[in-house]
C-alpha positions, 0 to 999 in steps of 0.5 A: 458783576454777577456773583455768579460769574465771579469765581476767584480761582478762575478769573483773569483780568487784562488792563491796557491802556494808553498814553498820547503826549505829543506835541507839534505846535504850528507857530507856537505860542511863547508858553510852549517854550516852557513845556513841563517836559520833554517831547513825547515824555510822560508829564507830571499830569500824566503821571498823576492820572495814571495813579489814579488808575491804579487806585481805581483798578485797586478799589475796584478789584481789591476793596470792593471784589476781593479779586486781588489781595490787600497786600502782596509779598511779589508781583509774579501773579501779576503780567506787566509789559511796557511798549518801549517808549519811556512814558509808556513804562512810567504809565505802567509803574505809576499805575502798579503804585497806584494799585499796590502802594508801599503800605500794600507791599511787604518790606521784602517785596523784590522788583517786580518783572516789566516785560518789555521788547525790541521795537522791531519785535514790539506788537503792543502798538501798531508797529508801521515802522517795522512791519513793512506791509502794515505801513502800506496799509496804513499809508493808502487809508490815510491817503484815502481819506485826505482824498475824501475830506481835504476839498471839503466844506469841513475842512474850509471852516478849518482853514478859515479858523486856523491856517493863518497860524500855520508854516509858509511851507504848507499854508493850508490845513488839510489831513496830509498838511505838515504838520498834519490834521492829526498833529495838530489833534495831539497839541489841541489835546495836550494843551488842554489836559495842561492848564491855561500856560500851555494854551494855543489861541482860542480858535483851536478850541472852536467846538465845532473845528475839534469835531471836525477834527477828531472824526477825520482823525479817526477815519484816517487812522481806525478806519481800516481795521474796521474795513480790511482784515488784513490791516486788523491782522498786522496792526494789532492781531498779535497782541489780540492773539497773545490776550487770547491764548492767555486766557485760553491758557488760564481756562485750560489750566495748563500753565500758558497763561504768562506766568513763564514770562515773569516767574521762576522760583528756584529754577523752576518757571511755572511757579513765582516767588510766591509759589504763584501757579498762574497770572490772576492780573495783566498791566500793559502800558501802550498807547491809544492807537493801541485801544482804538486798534484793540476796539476797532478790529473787534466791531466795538469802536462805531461812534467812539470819539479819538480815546482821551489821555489815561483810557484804558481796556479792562478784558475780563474772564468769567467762569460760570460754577455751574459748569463742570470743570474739566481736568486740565490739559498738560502744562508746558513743561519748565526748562531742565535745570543743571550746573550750567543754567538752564538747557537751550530749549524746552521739551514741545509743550504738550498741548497748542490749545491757545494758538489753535484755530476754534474750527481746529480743536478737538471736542475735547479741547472745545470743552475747556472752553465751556462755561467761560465768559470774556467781558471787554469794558473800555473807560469802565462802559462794557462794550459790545463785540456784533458776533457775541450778539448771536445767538448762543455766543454771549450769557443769556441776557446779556451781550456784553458777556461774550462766550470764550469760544465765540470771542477766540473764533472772531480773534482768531480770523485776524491772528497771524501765525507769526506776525514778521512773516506776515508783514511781508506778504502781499506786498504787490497786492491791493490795499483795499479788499474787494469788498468790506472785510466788516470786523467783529464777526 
């Protein structure tokens, strides 16, 4: 990283990542009878790879970049959030032991705060099953593409390898198949990160069959964020929303950067345990569809195959020191305290900076924007969003390093307002735009 850029006081980090355990076996083999776990739990590899991560994030952002510190007392300068499916909380404690083991926790150190939520609230994934126009979307994508691809050559050298395992309800492999191409994708990959006792015959494991494999898979479930804003807006915008009003938050100074979410020292919201002022690092256990959605809808996803077990998305905030700071906007002001607890609800935050539209803002709020950099790293290759390459919207020689404002004006053409309004509109409209909504502009 240039030294440049690498200020610790104005620097946040986001760590996302995915898991996917979920096996549909065809007429399984006797060795699956005896898988290592239950059905879509977190397995004893996925645990260990998992801490490697966290020791990876630890070596990186504690031992070689000092971002971090060695040893910490409570993890309130740290966001951690979990979707609520089990393996998923596992991911996200196995990785936080990995980054601070108990030999880098003080012998006080209280539980930290994982943040989880409602599924029918839950935006950390694509959430089909509760977002009513998302799961239309998703469902003609998915259609469109069994269309294109189930009368195929493709898809006949598929059958030639494998359908003579598959049930006597539904003979032939095809993308809408039961089980589907995509189910059977997860138990070709699963088996494979587990060890030869889990094996499928040899033919599931034909080079040529798992390409063919994943690239209909991911049309089928990642095309449509790079075609439709719409399917970018209700999939995953929220969460695309949420990572970008926290930086927002954390460059404008003004409090909205997650910590009120975690801390609450003495009643007071805005600082930690710690005396923490503000969220320096951000964990969140999700899934793949999660990071593929992520990376699609920013136009970072062209030519990637489906994410292996483990991946991860690293966002990174740089502030150039040569760019004046400005003083910060207004904090949002902590609940009033009193005998009974906390009043209902906070006084109006003073400043909606972080959910403004760029078009919107004032010169002045454009200028806490100014001299901040994002970087996106997926499995720790930097990634490059199409609208950071123009010019004036990325560092001076290097693309990866997209400007604050010109990352939060892409994200803020596929945020929603609010996101369970959103799922409601446009039911009788179209499910494919008139023409290509390209993303990552």
């Amino acid at each position: 990283m240039t030294g440049l850029f690498w200020l610790q006081d104005h620097k946040v980090l986001l760590i996302i990542f995915g898991m996917r355990v979920r096996i549909l076996a065809l007429q399984r083999p006797e060795s699956l009878l005896n898988w290592p776990s239950q059905l879509g739990e977190l397995t004893d590899k996925g645990r260990e790879t998992t801490l490697a991560l966290g020791e990876r994030l630890r070596h990186l952002y504690v031992d070689q970049l000092n971002f971090m510190p060695r040893v910490i007392s409570d993890a309130d300068m740290i966001y951690l959030r979990a979707t609520p499916m089990q393996r998923a909380l596992d991911s996200v404690q196995q990785s936080f032991v990995g980054m601070y083991p108990s030999s880098a926790r003080t012998a006080s150190f209280p539980p930290p705060t994982i943040i989880t939520r409602a599924a029918a609230n839950e935006t950390l994934f694509p959430n089909e099953g509760n977002c009513r126009r998302f799961s239309q979307l998703a469902r003609a994508f998915a259609q469109r593409t069994a269309d294109r691809w189930n009368e195929t050559k493709e898809m006949d050298y598929l059958n030639l390898l494998i359908s003579k395992w598959m049930p006597d309800s539904s003979p032939r492999v095809a993308v809408d198949s039961h089980p589907r191409l995509s189910g059977i994708m997860d138990t070709v990959s699963s088996t494979l990160a587990h060890g030869p006792e889990t094996r499928l015959p040899s033919a599931f494991y034909d080079a040529k069959a798992r390409d063919i494999i994943d690239r209909i898979g991911t049309e089928e479930w990642f095309s449509g964020y790079k075609e439709n804003k719409e399917y970018r807006k209700l999939g995953i915008g929220a969460l695309v929303g949420d990572i970008v009003s926290r930086m927002v938050g954390s460059a404008a100074g003004n409090g909205n950067n997650g910590l009120l979410e975690v801390a609450g020292s003495g009643g007071d919201l805005r600082k930690g345990r710690g005396d923490e002022s503000g969220i320096r690092f951000a964990m969140s256990g999700c899934h793949d569809t999660t990071l593929a959605a992520v990376l699609s809808s920013l136009g970072a996803f062209d030519g990637e195959k489906w994410p292996p077990y483990t991946s991860h998305i690293a966002v990174e905030l740089f502030r150039d020191e040569s760019v004046k700071v400005h003083p910060p906007l207004p904090a949002e002001p902590a609940l009033r305290q009193s005998f009974w607890g906390a009043s209902k609800k906070p006084t109006k935050p003073a400043s909606t900076l972080m959910r403004k539209p760029v078009q919107d803002l004032t010169a002045d709020e454009k200028a806490k924007l100014q001299g901040y950099f994002v970087r996106l790293r997926y499995n720790d290759r930097p990634m490059t969003i199409p609208g950071c390459k123009l010019p004036g919207n990325h560092l001076e020689g290097n693309e990866t390093f997209c400007t604050l404002e010109a990352f939060k004006a892409i994200a803020d053409k596929f945020t929603p307002r609010i996101w369970t309004e959103a799922c409601l509109e446009g039911i009788d409209e179209p499910a494919f735009p008139r023409s290509p909504e390209t993303a990552g502009y």
